[in-house]
N, C-alpha and C positions, 0 to 999 in steps of 0.2 A: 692578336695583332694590336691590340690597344695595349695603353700605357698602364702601367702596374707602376704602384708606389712601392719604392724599396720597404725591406723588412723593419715594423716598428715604428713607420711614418704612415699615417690615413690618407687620403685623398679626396678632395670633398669638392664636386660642382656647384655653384651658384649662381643662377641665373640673377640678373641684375638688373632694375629700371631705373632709367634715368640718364645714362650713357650714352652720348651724344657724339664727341669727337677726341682724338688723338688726348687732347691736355686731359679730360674724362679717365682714357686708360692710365694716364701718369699717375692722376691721383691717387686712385684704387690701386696702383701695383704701391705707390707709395706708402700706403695705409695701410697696406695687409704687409709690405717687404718692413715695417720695423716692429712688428709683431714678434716679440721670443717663441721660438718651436716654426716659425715656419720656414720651411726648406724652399718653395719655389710660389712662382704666383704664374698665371700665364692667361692674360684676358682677353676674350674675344669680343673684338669691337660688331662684328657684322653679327655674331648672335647673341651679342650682350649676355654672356656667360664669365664666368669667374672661375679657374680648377685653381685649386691651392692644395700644395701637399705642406703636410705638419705632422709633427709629433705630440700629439695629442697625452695630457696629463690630465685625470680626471681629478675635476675640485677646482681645477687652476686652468688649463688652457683647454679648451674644447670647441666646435663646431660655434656656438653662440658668441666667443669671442671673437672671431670673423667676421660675424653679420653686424656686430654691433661698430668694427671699423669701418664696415663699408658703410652703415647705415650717419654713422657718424662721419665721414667723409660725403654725405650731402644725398647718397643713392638708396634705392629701395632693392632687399633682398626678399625673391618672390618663393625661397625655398632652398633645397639644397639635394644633391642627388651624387650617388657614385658615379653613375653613366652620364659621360656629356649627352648622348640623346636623350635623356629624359628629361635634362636640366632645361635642353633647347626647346621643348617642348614647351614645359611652361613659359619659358620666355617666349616664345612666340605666340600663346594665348595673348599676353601682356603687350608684344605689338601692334596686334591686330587690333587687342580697344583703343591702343594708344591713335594709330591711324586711324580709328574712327572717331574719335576726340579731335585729332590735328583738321580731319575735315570740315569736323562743327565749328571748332573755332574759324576753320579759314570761310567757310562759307557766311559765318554772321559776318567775319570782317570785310569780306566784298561788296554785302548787302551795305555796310557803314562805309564802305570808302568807295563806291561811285559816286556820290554826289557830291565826296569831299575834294574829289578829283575832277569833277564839274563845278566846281562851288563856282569860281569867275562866267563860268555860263549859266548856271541857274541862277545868279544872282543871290546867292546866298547871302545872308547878313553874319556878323562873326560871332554871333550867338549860336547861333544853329549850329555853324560849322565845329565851334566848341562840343556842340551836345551830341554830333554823330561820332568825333573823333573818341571821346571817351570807351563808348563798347570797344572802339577797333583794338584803342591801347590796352586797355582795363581787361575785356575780355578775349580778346582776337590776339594779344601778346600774353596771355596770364602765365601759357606755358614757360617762357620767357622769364618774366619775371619771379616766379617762381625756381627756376633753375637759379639766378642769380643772387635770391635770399640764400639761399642753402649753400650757395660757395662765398656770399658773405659770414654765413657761422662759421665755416673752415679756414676761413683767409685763405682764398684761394681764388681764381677767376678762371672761368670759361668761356664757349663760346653764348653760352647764355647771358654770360655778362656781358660781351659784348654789346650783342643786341639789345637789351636792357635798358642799359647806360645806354643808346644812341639813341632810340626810343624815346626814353623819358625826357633827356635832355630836347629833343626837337619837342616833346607834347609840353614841357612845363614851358621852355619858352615861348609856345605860341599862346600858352594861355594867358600868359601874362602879359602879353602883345594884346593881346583880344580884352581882356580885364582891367590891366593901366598901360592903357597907351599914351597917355601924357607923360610919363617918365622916363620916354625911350626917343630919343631925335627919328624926326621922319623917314628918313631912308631906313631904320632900322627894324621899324614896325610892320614888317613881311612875316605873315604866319608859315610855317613850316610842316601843315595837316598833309600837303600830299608827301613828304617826306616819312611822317607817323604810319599814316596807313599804306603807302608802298614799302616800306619795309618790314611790317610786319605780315602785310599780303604774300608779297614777294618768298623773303627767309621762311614762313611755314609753308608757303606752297614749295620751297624747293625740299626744306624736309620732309613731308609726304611723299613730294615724287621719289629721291633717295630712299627712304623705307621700304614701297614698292619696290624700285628697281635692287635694292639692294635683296629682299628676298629672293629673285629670282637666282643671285647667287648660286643657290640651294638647290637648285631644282635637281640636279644631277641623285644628293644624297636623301631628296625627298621622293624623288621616282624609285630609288632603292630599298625604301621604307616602305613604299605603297605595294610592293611584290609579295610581300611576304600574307601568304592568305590568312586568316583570321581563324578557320576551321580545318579540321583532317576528319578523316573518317579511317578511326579506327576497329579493328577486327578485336572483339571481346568474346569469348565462348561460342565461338562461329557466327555469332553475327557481328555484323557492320552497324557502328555508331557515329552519327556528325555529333564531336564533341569541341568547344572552344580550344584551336592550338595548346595552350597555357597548359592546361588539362592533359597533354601526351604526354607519358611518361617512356624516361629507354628501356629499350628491350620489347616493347609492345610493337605491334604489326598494322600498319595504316595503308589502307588502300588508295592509289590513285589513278585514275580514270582519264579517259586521254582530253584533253584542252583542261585541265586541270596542273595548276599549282602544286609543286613537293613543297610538305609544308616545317620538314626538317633535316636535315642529315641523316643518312642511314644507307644500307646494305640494300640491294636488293635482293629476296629470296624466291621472288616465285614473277616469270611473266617477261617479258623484253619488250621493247622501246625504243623510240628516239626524244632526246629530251632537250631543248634548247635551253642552253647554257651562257647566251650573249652577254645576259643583265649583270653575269659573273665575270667572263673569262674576256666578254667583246669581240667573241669567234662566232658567227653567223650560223654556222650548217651546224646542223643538230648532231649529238653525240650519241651512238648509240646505246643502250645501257641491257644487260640479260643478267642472267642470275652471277650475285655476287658484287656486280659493278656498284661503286660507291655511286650516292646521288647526294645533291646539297637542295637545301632550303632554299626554295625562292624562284625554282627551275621551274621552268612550264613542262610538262609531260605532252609530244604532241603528237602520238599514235594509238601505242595498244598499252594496254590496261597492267599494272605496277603491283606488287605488294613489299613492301620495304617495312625491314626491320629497324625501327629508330634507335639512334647511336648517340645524338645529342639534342636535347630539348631545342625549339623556339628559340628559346630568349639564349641559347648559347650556338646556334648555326654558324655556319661560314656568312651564310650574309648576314646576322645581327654583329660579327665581328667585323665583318669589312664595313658594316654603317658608321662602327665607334672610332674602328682604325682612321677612317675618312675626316672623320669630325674633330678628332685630336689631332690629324696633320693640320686639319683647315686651321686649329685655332691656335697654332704655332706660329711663330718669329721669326724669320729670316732678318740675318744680321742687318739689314737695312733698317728693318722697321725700328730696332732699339734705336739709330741714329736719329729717325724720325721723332719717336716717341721721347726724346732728350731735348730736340728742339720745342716740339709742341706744348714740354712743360714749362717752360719757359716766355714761347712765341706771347699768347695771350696779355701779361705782364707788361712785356715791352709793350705791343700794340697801345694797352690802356697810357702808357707813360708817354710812347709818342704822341696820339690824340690830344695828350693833356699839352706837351711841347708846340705840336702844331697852332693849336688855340691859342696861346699864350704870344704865338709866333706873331700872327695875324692880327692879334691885339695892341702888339709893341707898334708893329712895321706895314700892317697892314692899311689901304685905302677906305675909305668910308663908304660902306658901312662897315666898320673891323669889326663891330659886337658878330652884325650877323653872318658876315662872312666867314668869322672864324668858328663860329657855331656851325655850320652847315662844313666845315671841314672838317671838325672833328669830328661828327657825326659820320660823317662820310669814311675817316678813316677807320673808325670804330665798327662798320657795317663792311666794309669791304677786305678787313683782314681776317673774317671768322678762320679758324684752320683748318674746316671740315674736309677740302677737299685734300689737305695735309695727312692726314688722320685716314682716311680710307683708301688715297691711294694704293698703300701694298695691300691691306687683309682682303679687299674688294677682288683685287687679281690673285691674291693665293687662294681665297675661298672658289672663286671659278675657275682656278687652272686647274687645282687639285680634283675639282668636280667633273670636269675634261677627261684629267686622268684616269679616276676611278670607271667612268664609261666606256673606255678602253681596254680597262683589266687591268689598271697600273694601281699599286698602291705606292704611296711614301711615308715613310717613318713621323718625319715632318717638315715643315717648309722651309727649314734650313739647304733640304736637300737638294732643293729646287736650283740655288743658287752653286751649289757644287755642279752637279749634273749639266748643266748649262756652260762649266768652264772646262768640262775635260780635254786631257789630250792623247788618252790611250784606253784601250779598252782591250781587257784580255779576256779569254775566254776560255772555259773547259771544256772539255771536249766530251765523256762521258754524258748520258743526259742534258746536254747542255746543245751543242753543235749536233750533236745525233740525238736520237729522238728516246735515248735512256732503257731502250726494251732489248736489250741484245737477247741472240740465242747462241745455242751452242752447234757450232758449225761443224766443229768434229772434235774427233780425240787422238793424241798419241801416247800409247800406252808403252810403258817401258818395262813395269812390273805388272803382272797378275792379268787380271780381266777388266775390260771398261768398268762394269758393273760394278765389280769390288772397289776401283778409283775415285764412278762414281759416287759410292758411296759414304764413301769418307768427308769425299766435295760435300753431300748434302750435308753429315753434322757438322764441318764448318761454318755453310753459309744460310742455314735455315734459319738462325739466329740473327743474321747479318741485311742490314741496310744497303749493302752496295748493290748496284745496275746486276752484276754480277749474278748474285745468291736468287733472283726470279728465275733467270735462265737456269740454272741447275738444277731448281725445287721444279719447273717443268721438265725437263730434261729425267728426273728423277719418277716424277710423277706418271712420265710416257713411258717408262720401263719397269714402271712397279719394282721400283729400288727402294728398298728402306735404309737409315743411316743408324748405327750402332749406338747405344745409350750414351750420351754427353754427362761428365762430371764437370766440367767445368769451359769457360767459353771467353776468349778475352778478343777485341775485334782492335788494331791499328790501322788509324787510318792513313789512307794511302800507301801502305803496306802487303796486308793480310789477316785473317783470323786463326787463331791457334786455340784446338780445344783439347782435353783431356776425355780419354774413355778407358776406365780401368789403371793399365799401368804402359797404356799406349799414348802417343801423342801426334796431333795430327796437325799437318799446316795446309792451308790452299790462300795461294797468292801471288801476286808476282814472281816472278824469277828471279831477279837481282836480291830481293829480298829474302827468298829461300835460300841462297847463295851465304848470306849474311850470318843467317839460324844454322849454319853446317850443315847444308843439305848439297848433296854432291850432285852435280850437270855431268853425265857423259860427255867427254869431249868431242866424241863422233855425231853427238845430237846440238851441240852448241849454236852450229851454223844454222841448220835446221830452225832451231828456235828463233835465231837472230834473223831470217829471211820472212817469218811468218809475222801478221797481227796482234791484236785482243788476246794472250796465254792465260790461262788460270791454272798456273802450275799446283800439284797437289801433292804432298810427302807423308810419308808417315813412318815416325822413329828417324829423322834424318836420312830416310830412303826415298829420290823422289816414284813415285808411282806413273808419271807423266805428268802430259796440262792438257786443257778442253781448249778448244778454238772459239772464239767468238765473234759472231760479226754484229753492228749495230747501224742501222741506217740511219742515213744524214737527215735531218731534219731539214722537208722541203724548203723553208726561209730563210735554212741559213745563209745561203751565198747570197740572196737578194737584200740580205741583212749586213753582211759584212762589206757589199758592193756601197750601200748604203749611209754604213761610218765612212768609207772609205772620202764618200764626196764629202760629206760635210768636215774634210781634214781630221780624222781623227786615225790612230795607229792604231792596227788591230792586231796581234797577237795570239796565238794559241798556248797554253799553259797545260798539261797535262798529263799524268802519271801512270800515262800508258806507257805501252813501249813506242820506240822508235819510227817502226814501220805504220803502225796504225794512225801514228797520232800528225805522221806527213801524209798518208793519204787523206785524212779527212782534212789536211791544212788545206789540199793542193785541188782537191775536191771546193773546198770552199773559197777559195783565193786567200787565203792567207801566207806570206811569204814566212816569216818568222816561227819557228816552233822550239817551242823547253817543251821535252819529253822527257819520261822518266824522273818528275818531279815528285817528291815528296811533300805532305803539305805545307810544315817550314819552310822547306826550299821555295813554294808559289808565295807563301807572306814574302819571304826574302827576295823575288821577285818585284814584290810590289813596291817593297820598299828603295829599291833600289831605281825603279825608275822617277816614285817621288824626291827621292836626293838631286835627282837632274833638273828638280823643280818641275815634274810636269803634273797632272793630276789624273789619278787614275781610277780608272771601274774597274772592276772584277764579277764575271757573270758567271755564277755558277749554282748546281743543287745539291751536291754531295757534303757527307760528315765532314769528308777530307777539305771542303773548299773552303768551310767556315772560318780559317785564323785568315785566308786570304781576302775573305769577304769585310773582315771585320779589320784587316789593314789598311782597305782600302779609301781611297775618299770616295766613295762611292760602291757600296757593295750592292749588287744586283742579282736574284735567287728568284726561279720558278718555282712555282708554288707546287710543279709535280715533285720537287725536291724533298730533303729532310726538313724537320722540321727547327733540326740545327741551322743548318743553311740558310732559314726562311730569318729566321731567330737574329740571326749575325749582318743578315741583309740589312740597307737601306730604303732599298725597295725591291718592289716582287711582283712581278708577272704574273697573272693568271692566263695569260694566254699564250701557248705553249707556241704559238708566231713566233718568230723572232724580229722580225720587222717591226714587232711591237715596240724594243728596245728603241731603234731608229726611231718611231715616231715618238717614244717620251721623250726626247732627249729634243727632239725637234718642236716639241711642244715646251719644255721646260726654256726654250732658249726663248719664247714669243712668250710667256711669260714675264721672264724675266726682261723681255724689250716694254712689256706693258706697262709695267710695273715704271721703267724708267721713267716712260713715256707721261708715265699720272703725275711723278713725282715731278717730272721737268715741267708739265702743265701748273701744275699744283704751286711749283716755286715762281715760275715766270709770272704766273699770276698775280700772284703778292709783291713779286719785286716792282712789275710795270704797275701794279694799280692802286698802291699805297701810296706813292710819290703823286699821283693825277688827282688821288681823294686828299690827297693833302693842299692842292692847289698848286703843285708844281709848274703849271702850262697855264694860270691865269696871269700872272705877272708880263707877258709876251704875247699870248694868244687870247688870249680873254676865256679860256674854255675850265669850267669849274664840271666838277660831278658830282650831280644830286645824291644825297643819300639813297633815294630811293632805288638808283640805277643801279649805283654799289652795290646795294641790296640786290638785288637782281641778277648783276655781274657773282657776286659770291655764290647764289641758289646753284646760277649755270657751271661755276666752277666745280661742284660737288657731283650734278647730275650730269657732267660732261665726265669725268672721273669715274662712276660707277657704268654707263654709255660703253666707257671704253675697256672696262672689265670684260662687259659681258658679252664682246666679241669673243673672247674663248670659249665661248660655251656652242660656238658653232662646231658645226661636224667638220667641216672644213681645215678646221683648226687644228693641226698635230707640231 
């Protein structure tokens, strides 16, 4: 389910320090996008990670010329890794010192700026006040100023510059107030120390709190991390070993014990069970499992005692892939953000140029004191436009809705799809596997030649080889009669069709009706009606003779009507699509309230479907698991595949169900819309903010009102801007939330 670099091109994660806000990611996609060989760049601001695919040339372009643009673009590369989980990993060592850093600093700068913020009470003399403000700027901003060297070597400015420049500008002025104040007229000589030290109290204390809060993001695909046990106890020459996970090899036999963790994918071969599967699928009641029944990695075991034959290592399970899948949609783009991420390369620039106009403004036109009034404004404006809360508005809500999702059982390809999914207006569905619950049996037979047995027979070498709903029920069907199928030379499967195999100098069809019809396989006409009045057929021919068809019934999956009752309210058109016949595919419509049915579709004809309701401009899902449903899935603007499906199906999808509910649909779809409201709702906070409070730090409202805004407050007003922004992310992460 993760992302694969096309053939020829590497792929290479880099966790990155120093990545701060929006204009941060511009830089870095800027410096690695005019690199020759590299094909995409895609950064994640909330785990300061880097994926870059390229085409790697050894001698001339490689892995080290990456780090050396980022490195050279002002940031620090803490490594490099194929897996964005491992890359996040190390980046999140590197937060954690970092937040333990942000609080050293912020704690000495508190201890220095009480008494600077007391000075007029403690009677402070303006030496002192000089000699506390020094640690606040020097050490309590270093972070600061150091971000802003290093976007000095680049010609380039962030939000570090920002703060920097507004900084130093209030501290050099006050010193030189405090040091010659005879060359300054008296109303001008106002030091500006509580200015220094509440802005940089302020602006680190709101980055701290943002780091915290922005970790919590994660939680969803850090509780999905912490599932996975660490040990198995595998079965070696009849005894039982506790050996490290890592160490399982497939095909070996690992025992598991009830309140005990499955610690891979695998078979079960000896013992039955119930196994809670929620952390996967988000379906509560435990699934049963006896011999045979597939099990995955990360399940609880929570009765009787397991022996499972492993299928695939640890590090390649169902859940080590739904951790990567989760972590590469997290750190995806939705078309909003590039709009974002084009301003914020820019925003910083202006900011500094307006600062410089306003100042200049105040000096021309302004009242006296115009020195220091116009200083204390452009400081102000310089402190209250950072773009931080510009900058995490969206990856803050796609990192938590996605992690919403995955607790659900929902995966997405990536956070593109978010903003699809959120505007649809039709939603079709297949009906096989999909509406019913995919396990049909065989209900009966009409035999027109020979004996069941010899009909069945033939059914089984067509469909033993075959993926469809179909070919289980006949291989049990088969298997209760102790039927065996005739040697297979050759095996070709259509989908939405039939399968055609060769045995000898015989040839065999089971499939459809219409479709055997097509192959010159002759219908009695006395049996036509017949056929046309019944369900589910698996007609079966051999030599252009047909033999009959098997009857099949398949039961509705409990959630479907509560599912399609569902789309229904939130306006959206529901659909059934299906390459059954006729009769089947109205009763399970009429079964489930669906008014609308294409039966007897082929799987061109459901793309062509699809495409035909997007020419009327509307947008559409497609939910399905079959071979056949993939050119539909893969039409659609929104393709949607349960994960009991093929692994086509899953493959073609945009997103995929593990939880065989269907209500689940309803609720992603209902969650991706409150996403996407949050999302608005950052960026409309995010903008109002800047637009009301750049005009007020510039001194808009003193000319009339007399009301200026301290630096320090801007400063304050910006922290709350960011920590109000990520606050409102992390409302998706409630259960509540669908």
């Amino acid at each position: 389910m993760s992302a694969a670099a096309p053939e020829g091109v590497r792929r290479v994660v880099l966790p990155v320090r120093g990545m701060h806000c929006a204009s941060c990611v511009a830089k870095v996609e800027d410096a690695l996008g005019k690199l020759d060989g590299v094909r995409s760049v895609s950064v994640d601001l909330t785990s300061r990670t880097v994926a870059v695919e390229f085409a790697p040339v050894p001698g001339k372009f490689e892995v080290r010329n990456l780090r050396r643009a980022i490195e050279k673009a002002g940031y620090d590369v803490l490594g490099e890794s194929e897996s964005r989980t491992q890359a996040e990993s190390m980046s999140l060592l590197s937060q954690q010192a970092e937040q333990r850093a942000l609080m050293t600093r912020l704690q000495v700068a508190i201890v220095f700026s009480v008494p600077l913020m007391l000075a007029h009470m403690l009677n402070l003399s303006p030496y002192t006040a000089l000699f506390l403000a020094v640690p606040v700027q020097v050490w309590g901003g270093w972070h600061f100023h150091q971000g802003f060297s290093r976007a000095l070597l680049r010609r380039r400015a962030d939000m570090d510059s920002l703060v920097s420049v507004s900084t130093w500008a209030a501290f050099l002025y006050s010193a030189y107030v405090v040091l010659l104040p005879e060359t300054l007229p008296p109303a001008a000589r106002a030091t500006q120390w509580d200015a220094v030290s509440g802005l940089i109290v302020f602006v680190t204390l709101g980055r701290w709190l943002e780091s915290r809060t922005r970790g919590k993001t994660n939680e969803a695909v850090a509780k999905l991390m912490r599932l996975a046990p660490k040990t198995a106890r595998v079965l070696r020459g009849g005894e039982e070993f506790v050996v490290p996970l890592a160490e399982v090899e497939v095909g070996e036999t690992v025992r598991v014990r009830p309140g005990e963790q499955v610690g891979t994918d695998g078979e079960v071969v000896a013992g039955s069970s119930t196994l809670d599967e929620s952390m996967l699928t988000g379906e509560s009641l435990p699934v049963e499992k006896t011999v045979g029944s597939r099990v995955w990695g990360g399940t609880l075991n929570k009765s009787g005692a397991l022996e499972i034959r492993v299928t695939r290592p640890g590090e390649e399970s169902a859940l080590a892939h739904i951790v990567e899948a989760v972590r590469e949609s997290q750190a995806t783009k939705p078309k909003i953000q590039r709009y974002v991420d084009k301003i914020a390369a820019w925003f910083v620039p202006a900011v500094i140029l307006l600062a410089a106009l306003v100042a200049a403004s105040w000096l021309r036109w302004g009242p006296e004191p115009n020195f220091l009034l116009a200083m204390t404004c452009a400081v102000a404006v310089l402190a209250s436009a950072c773009p931080c809360a510009l900058g995490l508005a969206t990856p803050l809500a796609v990192v938590a809705g996605i992690g919403r999702a995955a607790e659900m059982g929902v995966f997405l390809k990536n956070a593109e799809i978010l903003e699809e999914v959120g505007k649809l207006d039709v939603v079709l569905f297949d009906k096989t596997g999909t509406l019913t619950e995919g396990r049909p049996r065989v209900s009966g037979a009409i035999v027109l030649r020979g004996t069941e047995n010899e009909m069945l027979s033939w059914a089984l070498a067509c469909e033993e080889r075959s993926e469809h709903p179909f070919a289980a029920a006949i291989t049990a069907r088969a298997k209760e009669r102790k039927v065996k199928a005739p040697k297979v030379d050759s095996f070709e499967a259509l989908p939405g069709r039939g399968v055609l195999v060769r045995s000898g100098e015989r040839a065999a069809r089971a499939g459809s009706l219409p479709w055997l019809k097509e192959e010159g396989v002759r219908v009695p006409p006395d049996k036509a009606m017949l056929f046309s009045e019944l369900g589910s057929l698996l007609g079966v021919a051999v030599d252009s003779e047909l033999l009959g068809a098997f009857q099949m019934e398949d039961a509705l999956r409990p959630s479907a009507p509560a599912a399609v009752a569902a789309l229904k309210d939130m306006g959206l058109e529901v659909y059934l699509v299906s390459g059954d016949r006729n009769a089947a595919a109205y009763r399970a419509a009429e079964l489930c309230g669906i008014g609308t049915v294409f039966a007897e579709i082929r799987p061109e004809e459901k793309a062509g479907i699809v495409r035909r309701f997007q020419s009327e401009g509307k947008r559409v899902a497609m939910v399905g698991e079959g071979f056949n449903d993939a050119p539909a899935l893969s039409h659609a603007d929104v393709g949607v595949a349960l994960a009991t499906g093929t692994d086509v199906a899953i493959e073609s999808a945009d997103m995929t169900l593990l939880n065989p509910d269907l209500m689940t649909l309803a609720r992603a779809i209902m969650l991706s819309r409150r996403i996407r409201a949050v999302i608005r709702e950052n960026l409309a906070w995010a903008f109002v903010y800047n637009l009301l409070l750049i005009p007020v730090a510039a001194g808009a409202l003193y000319p009339r009102w007399g009301i200026l805004l301290r630096p320090e407050y801007a400063g304050a007003a910006m922290a709350l801007s960011s920590i109000s922004v990520a606050l409102n992310s992390l409302r998706l992460r409630r259960k509540d939330v669908q």
